[in-house]
PDB file of N, CA, C and O in Angstrom:
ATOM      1  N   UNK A   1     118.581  41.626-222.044  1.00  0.00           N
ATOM      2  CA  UNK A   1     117.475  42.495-222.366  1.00  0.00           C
ATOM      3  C   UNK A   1     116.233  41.975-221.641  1.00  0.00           C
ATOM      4  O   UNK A   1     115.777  40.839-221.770  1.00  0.00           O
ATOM      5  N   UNK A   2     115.839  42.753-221.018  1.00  0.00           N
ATOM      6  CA  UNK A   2     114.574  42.275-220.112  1.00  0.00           C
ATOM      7  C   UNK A   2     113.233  42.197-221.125  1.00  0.00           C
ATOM      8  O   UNK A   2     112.180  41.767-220.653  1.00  0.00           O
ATOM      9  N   UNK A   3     113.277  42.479-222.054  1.00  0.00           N
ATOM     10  CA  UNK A   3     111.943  41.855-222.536  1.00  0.00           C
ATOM     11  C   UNK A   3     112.031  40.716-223.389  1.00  0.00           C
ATOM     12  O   UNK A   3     111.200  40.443-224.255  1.00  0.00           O
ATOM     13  N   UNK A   4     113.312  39.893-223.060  1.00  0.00           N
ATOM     14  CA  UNK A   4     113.250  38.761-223.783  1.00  0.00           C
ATOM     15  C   UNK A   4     113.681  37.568-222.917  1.00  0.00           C
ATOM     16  O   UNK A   4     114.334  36.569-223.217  1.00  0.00           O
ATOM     17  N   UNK A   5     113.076  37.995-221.645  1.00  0.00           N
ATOM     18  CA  UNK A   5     113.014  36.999-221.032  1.00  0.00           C
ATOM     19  C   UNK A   5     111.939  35.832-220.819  1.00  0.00           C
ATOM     20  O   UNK A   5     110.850  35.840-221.395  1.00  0.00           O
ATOM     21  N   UNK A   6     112.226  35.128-220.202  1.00  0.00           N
ATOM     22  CA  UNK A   6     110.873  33.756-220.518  1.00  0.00           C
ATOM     23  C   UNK A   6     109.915  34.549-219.793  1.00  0.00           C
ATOM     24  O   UNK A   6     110.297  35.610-219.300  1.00  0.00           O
ATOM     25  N   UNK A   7     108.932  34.241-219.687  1.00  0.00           N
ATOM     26  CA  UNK A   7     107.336  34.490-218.900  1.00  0.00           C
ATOM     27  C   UNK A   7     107.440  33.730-217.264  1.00  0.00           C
ATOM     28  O   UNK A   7     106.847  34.223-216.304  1.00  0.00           O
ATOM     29  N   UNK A   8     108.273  32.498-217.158  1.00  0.00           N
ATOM     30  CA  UNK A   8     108.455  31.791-216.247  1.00  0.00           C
ATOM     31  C   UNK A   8     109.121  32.668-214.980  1.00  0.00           C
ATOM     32  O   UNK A   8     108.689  32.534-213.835  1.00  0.00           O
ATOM     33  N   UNK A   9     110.307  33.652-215.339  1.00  0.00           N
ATOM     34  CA  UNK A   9     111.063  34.742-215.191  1.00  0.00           C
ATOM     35  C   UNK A   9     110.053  35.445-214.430  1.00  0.00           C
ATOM     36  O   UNK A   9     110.033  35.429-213.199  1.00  0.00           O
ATOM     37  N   UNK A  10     109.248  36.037-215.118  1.00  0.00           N
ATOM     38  CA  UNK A  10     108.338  37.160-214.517  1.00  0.00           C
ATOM     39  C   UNK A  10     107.481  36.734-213.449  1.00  0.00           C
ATOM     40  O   UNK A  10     107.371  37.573-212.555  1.00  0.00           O
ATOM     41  N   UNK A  11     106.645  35.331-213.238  1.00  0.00           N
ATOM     42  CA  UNK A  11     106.322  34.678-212.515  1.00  0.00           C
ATOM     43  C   UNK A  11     106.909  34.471-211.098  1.00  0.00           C
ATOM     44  O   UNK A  11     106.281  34.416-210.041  1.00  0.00           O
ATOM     45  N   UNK A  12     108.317  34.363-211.305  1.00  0.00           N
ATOM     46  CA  UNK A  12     109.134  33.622-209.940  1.00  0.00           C
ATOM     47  C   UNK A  12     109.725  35.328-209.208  1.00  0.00           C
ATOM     48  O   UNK A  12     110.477  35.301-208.234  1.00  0.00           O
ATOM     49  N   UNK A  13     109.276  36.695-209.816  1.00  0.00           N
ATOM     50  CA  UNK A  13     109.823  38.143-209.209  1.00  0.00           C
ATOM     51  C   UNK A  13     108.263  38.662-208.699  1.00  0.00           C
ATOM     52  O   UNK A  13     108.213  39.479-207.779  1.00  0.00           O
ATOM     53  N   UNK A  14     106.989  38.158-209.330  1.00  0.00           N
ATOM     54  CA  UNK A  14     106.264  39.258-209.527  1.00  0.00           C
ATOM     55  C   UNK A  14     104.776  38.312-209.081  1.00  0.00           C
ATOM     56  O   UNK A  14     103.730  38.895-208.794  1.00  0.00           O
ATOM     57  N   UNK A  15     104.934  36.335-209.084  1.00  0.00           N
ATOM     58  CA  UNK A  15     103.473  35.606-208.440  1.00  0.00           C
ATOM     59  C   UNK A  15     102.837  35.678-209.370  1.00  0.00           C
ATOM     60  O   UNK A  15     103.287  35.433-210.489  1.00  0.00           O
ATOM     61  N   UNK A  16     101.467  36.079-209.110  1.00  0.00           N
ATOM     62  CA  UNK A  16     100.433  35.835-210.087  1.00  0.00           C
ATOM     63  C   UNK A  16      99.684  37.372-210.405  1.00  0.00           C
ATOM     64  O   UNK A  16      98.675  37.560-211.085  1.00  0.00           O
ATOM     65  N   UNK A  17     100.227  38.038-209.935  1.00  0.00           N
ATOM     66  CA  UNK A  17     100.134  39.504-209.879  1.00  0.00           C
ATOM     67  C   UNK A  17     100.130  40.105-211.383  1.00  0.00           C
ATOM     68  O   UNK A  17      99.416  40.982-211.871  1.00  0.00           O
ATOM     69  N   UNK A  18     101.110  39.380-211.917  1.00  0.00           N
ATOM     70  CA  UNK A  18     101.196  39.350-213.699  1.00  0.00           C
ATOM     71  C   UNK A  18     100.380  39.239-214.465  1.00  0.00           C
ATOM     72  O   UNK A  18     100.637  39.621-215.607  1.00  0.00           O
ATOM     73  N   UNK A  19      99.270  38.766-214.220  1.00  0.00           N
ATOM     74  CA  UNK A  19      98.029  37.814-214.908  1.00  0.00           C
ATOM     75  C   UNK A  19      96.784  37.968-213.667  1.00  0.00           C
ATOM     76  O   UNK A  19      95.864  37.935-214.484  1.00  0.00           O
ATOM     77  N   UNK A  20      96.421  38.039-212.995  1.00  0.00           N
ATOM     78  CA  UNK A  20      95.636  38.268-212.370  1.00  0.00           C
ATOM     79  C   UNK A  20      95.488  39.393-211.355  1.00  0.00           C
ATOM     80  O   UNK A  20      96.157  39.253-210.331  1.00  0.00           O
ATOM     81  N   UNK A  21      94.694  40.537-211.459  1.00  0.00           N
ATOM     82  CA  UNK A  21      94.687  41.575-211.054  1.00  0.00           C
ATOM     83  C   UNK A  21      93.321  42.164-210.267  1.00  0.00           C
ATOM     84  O   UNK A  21      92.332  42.391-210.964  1.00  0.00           O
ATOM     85  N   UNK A  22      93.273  42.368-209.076  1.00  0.00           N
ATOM     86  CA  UNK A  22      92.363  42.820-208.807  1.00  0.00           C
ATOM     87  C   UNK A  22      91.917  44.228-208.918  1.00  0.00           C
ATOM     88  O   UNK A  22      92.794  45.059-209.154  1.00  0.00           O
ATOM     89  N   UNK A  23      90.558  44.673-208.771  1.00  0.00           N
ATOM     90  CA  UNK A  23      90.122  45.729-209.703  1.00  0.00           C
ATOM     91  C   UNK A  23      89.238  45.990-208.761  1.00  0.00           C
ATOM     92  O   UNK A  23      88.207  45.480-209.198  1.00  0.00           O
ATOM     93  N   UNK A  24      89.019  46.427-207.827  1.00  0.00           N
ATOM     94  CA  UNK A  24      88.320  46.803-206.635  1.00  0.00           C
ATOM     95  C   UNK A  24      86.872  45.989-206.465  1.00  0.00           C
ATOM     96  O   UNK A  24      86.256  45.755-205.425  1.00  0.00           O
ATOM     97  N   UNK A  25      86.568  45.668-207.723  1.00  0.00           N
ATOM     98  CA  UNK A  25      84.972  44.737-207.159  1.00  0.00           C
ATOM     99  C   UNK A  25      85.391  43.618-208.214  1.00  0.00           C
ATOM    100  O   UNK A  25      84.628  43.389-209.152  1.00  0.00           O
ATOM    101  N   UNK A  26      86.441  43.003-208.098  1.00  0.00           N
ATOM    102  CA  UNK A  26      87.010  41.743-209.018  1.00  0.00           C
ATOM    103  C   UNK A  26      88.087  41.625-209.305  1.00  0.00           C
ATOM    104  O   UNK A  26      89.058  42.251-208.880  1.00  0.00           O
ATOM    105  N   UNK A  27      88.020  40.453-210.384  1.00  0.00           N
ATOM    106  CA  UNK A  27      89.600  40.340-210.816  1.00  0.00           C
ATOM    107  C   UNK A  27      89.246  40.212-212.348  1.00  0.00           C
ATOM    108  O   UNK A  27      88.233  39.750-212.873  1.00  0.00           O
ATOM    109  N   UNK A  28      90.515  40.822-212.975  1.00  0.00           N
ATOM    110  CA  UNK A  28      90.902  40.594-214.122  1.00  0.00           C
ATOM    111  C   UNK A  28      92.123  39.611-214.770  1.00  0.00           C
ATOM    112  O   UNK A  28      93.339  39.799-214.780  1.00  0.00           O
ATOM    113  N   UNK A  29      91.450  38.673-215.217  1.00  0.00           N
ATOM    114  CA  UNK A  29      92.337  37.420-215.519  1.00  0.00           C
ATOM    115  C   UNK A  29      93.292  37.790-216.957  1.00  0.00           C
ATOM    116  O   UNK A  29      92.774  38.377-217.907  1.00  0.00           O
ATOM    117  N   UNK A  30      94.380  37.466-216.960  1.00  0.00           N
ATOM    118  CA  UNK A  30      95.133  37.897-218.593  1.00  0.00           C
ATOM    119  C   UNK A  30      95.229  36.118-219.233  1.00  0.00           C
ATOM    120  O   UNK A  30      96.337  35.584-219.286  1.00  0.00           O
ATOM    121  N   UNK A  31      94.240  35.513-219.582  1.00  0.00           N
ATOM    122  CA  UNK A  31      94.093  34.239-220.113  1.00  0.00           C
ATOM    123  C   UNK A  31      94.975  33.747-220.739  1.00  0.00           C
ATOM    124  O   UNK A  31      95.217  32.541-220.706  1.00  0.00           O
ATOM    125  N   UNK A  32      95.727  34.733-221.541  1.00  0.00           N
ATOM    126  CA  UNK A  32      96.660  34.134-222.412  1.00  0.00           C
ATOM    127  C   UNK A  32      98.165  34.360-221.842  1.00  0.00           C
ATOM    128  O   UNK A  32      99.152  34.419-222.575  1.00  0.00           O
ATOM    129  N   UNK A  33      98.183  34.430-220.993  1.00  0.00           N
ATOM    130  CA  UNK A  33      99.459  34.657-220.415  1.00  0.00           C
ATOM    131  C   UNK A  33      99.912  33.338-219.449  1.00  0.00           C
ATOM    132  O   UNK A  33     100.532  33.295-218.386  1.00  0.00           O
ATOM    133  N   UNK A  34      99.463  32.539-220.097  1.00  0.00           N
ATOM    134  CA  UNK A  34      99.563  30.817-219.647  1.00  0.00           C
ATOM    135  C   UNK A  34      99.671  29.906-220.787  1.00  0.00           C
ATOM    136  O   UNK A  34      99.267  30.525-221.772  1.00  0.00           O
ATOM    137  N   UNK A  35     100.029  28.729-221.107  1.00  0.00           N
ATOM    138  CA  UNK A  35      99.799  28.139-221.957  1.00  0.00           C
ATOM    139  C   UNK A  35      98.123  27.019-221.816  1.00  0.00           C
ATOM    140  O   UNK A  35      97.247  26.628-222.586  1.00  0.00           O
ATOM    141  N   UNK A  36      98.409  26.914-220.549  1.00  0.00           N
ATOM    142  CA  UNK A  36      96.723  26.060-220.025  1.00  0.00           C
ATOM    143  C   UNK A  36      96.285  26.963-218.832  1.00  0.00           C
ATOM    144  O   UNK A  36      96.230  26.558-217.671  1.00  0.00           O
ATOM    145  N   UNK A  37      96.067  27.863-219.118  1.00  0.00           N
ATOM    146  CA  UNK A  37      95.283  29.429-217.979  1.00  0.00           C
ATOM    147  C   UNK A  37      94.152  28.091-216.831  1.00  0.00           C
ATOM    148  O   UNK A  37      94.352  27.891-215.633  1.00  0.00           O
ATOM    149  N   UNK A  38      93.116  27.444-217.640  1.00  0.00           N
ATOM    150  CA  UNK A  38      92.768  26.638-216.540  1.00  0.00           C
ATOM    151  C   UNK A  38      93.007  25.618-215.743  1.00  0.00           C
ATOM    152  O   UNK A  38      92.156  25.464-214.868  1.00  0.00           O
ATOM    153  N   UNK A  39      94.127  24.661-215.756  1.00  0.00           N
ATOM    154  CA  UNK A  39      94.928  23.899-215.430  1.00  0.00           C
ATOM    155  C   UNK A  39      95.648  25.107-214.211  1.00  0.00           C
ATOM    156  O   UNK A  39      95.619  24.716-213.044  1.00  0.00           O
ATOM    157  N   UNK A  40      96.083  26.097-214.394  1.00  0.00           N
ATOM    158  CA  UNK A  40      96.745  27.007-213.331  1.00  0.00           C
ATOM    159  C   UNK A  40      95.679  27.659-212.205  1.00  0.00           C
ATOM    160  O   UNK A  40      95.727  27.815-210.985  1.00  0.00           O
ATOM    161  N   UNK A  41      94.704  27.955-213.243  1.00  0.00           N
ATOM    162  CA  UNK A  41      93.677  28.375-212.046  1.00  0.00           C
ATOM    163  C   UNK A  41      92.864  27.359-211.013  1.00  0.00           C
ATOM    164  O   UNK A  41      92.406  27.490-209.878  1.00  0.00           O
ATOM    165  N   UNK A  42      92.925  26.165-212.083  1.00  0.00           N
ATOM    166  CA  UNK A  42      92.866  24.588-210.862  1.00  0.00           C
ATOM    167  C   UNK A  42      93.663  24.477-209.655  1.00  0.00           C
ATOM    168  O   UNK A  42      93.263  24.092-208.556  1.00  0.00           O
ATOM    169  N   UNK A  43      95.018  24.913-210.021  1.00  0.00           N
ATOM    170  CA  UNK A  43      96.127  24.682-209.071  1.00  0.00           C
ATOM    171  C   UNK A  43      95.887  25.772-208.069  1.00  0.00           C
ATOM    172  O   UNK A  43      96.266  25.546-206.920  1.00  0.00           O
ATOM    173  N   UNK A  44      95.417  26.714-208.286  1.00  0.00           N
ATOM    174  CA  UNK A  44      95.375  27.803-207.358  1.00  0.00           C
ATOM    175  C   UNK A  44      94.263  27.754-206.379  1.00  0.00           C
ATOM    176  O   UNK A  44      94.413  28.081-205.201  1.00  0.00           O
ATOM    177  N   UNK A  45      93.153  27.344-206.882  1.00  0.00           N
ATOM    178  CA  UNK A  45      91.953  26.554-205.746  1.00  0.00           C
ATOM    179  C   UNK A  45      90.966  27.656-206.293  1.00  0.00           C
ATOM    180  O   UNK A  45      90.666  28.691-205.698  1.00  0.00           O
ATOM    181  N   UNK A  46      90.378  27.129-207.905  1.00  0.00           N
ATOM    182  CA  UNK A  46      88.685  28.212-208.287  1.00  0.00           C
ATOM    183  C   UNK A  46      88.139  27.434-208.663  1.00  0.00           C
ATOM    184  O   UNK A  46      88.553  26.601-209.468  1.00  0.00           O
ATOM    185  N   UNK A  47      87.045  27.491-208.178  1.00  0.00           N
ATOM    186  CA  UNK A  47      86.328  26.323-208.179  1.00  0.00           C
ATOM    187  C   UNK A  47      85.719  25.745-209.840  1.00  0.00           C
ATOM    188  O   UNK A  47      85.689  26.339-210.918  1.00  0.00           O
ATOM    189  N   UNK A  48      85.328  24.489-209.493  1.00  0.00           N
ATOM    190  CA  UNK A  48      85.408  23.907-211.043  1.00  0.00           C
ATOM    191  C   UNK A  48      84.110  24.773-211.572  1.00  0.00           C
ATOM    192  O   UNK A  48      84.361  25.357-212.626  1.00  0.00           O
ATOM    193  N   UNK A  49      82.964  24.953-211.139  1.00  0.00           N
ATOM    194  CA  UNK A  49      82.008  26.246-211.908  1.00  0.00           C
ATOM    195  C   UNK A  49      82.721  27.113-212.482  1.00  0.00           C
ATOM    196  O   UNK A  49      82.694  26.982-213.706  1.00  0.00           O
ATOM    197  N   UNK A  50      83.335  27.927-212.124  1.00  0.00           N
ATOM    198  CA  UNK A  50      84.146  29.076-212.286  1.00  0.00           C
ATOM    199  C   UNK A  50      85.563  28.777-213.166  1.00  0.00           C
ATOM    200  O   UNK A  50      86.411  29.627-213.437  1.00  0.00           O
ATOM    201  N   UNK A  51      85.597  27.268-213.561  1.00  0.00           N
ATOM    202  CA  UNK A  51      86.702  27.342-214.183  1.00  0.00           C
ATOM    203  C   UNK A  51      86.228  26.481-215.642  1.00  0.00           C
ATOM    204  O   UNK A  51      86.875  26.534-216.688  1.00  0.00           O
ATOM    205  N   UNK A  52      84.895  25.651-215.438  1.00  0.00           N
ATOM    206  CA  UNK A  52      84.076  25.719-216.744  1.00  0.00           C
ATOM    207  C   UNK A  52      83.301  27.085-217.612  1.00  0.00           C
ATOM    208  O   UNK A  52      83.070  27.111-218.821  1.00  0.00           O
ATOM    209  N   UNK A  53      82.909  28.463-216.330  1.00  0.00           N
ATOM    210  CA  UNK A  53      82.485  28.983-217.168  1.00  0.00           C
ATOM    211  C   UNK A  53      83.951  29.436-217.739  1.00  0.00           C
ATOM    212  O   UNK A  53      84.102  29.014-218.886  1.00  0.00           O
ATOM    213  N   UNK A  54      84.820  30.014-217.362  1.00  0.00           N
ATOM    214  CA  UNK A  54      86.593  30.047-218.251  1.00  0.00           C
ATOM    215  C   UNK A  54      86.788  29.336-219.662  1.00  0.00           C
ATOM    216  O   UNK A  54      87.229  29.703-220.751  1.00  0.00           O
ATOM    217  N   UNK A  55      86.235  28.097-219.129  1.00  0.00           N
ATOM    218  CA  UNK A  55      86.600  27.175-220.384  1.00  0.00           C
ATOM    219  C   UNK A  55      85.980  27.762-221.738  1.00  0.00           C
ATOM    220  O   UNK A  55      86.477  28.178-222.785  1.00  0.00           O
ATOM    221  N   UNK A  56      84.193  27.559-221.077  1.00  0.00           N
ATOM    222  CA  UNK A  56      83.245  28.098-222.239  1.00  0.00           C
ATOM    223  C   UNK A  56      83.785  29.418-222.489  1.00  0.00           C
ATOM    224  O   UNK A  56      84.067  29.597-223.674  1.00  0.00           O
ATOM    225  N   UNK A  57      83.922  30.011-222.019  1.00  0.00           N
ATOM    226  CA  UNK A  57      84.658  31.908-222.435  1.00  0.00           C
ATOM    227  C   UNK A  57      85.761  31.573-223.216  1.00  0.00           C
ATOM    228  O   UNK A  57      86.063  32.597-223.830  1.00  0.00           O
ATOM    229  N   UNK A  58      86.318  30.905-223.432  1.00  0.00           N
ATOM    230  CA  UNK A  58      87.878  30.543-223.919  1.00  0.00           C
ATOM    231  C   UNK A  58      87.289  30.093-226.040  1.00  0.00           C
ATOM    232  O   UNK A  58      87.529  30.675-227.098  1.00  0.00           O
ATOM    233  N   UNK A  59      86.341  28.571-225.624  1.00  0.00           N
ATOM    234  CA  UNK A  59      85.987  28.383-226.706  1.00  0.00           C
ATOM    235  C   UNK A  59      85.558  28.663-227.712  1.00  0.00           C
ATOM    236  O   UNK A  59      85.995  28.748-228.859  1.00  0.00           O
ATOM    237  N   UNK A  60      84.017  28.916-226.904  1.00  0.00           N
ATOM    238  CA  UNK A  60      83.285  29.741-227.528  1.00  0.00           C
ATOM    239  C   UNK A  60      83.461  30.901-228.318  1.00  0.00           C
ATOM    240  O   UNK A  60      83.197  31.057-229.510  1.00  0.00           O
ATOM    241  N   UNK A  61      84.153  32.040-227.143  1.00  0.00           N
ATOM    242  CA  UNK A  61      84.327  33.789-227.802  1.00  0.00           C
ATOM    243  C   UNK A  61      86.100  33.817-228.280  1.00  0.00           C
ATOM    244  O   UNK A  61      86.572  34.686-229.013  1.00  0.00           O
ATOM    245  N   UNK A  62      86.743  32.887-227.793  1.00  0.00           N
ATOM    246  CA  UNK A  62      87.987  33.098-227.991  1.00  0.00           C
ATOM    247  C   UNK A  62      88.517  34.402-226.889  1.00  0.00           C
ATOM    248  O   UNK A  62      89.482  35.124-227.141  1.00  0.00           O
ATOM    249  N   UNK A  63      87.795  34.496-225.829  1.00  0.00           N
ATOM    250  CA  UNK A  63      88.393  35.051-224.576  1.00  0.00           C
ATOM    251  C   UNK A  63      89.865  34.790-224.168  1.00  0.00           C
ATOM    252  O   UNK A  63      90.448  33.797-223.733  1.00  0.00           O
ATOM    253  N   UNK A  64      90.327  36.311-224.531  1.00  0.00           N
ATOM    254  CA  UNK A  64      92.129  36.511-224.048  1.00  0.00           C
ATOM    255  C   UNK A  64      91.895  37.107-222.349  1.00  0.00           C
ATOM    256  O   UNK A  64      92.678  36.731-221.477  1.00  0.00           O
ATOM    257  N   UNK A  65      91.084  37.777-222.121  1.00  0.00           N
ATOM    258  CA  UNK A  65      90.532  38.276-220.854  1.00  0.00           C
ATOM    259  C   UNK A  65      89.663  38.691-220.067  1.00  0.00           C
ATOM    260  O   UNK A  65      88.761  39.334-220.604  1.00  0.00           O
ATOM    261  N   UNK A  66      89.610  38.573-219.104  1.00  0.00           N
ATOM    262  CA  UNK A  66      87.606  37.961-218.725  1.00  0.00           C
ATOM    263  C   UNK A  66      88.034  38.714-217.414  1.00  0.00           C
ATOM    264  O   UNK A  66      89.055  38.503-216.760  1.00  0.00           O
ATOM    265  N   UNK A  67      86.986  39.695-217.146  1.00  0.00           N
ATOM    266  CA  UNK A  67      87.047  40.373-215.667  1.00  0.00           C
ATOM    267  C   UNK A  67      85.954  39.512-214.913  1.00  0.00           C
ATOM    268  O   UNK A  67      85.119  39.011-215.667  1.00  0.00           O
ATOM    269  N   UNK A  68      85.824  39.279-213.718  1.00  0.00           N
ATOM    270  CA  UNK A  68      85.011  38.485-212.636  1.00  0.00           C
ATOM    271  C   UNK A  68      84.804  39.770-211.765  1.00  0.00           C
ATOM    272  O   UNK A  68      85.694  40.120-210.990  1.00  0.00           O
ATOM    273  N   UNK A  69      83.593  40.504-211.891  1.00  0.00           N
ATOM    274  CA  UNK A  69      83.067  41.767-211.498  1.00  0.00           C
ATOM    275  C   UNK A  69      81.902  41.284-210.880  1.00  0.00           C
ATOM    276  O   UNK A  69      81.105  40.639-211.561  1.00  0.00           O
ATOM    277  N   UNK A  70      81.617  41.565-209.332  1.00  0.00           N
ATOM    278  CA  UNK A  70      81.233  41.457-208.085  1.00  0.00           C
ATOM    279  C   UNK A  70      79.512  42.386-208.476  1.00  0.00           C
ATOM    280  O   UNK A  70      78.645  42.625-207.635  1.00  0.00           O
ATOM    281  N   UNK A  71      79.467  42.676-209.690  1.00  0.00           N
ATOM    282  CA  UNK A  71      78.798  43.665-210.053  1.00  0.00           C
ATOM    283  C   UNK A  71      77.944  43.518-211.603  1.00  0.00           C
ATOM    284  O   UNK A  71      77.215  44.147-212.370  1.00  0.00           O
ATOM    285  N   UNK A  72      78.576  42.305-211.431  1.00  0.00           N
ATOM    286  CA  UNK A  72      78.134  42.498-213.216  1.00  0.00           C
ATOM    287  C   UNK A  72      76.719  41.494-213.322  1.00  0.00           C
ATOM    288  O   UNK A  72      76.314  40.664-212.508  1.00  0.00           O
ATOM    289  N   UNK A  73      76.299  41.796-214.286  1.00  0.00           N
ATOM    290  CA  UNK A  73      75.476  40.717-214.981  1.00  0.00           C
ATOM    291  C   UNK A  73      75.377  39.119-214.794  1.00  0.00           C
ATOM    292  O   UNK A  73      76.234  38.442-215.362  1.00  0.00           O
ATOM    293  N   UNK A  74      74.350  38.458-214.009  1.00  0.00           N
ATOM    294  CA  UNK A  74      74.607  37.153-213.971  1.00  0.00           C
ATOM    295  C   UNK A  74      74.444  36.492-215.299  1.00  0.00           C
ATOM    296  O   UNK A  74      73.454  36.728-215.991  1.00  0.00           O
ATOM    297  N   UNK A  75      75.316  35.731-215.647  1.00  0.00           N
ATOM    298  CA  UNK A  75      74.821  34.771-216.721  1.00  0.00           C
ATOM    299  C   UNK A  75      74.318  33.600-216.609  1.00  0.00           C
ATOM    300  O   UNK A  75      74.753  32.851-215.733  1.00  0.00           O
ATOM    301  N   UNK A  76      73.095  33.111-217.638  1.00  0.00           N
ATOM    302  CA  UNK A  76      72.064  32.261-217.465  1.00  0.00           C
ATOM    303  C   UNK A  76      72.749  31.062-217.574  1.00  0.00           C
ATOM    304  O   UNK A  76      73.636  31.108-218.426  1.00  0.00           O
ATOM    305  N   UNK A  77      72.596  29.648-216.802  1.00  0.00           N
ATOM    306  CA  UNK A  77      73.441  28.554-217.816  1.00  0.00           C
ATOM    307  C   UNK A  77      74.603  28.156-216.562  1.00  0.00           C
ATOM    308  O   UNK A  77      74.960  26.988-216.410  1.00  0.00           O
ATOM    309  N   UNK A  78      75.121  29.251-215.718  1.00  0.00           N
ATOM    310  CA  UNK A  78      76.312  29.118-214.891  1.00  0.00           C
ATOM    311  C   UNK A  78      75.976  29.140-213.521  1.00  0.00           C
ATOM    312  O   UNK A  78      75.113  29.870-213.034  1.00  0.00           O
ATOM    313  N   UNK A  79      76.818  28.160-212.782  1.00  0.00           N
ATOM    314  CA  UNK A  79      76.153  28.227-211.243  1.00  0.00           C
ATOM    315  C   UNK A  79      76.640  29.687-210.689  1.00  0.00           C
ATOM    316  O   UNK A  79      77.500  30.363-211.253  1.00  0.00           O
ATOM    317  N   UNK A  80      76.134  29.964-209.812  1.00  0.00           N
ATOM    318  CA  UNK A  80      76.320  31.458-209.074  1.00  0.00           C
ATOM    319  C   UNK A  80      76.194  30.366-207.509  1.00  0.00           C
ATOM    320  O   UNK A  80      75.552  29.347-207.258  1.00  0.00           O
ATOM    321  N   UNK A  81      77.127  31.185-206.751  1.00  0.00           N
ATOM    322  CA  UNK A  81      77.242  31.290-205.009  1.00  0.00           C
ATOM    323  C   UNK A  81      77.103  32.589-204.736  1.00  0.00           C
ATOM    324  O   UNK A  81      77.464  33.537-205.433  1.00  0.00           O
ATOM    325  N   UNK A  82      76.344  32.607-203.262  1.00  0.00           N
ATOM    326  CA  UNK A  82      76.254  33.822-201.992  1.00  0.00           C
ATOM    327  C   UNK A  82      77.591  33.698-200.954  1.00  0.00           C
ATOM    328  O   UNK A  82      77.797  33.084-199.907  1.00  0.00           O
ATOM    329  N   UNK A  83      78.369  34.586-201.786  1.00  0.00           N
ATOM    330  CA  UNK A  83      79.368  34.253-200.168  1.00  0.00           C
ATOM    331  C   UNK A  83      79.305  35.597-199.562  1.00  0.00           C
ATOM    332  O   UNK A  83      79.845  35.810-198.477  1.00  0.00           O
TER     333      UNK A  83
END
């Protein structure tokens, strides 16, 4: 039965495509679809700003999913880059 397969499964047919999705001016992260979501996004190369503000989103609000929108609102507190 395919929906009772591990998560590991879906990973090794489908990448990171599963959990991270781009959305024409960003990405949408599925946080909980990892057991350590930032430990993976370390491995993937985002930078440690971007993977403390994750953390704080995680703690703080209890963030299951966090879009990174090219468009949105800067928040005060977090480094920002011009690329």
């Amino acid at each position: 039965m395919l929906c009772c397969l591990p998560f590991h499964h879906q990973y090794e047919d489908f990448g990171e495509s599963e959990w991270i999705l781009y959305t024409g001016s960003g990405y949408l992260l599925h946080l909980e679809a990892w057991s350590f979501p930032v430990l993976r996004l370390k491995r993937l190369g985002l930078s440690k700003a971007c993977r403390r503000l994750v953390v704080t989103l995680i703690r703080r609000y209890a963030a299951g999913i966090l879009h990174l929108d090219a468009f949105g609102e800067l928040l005060p507190g977090f480094a920002t880059f011009d690329w």
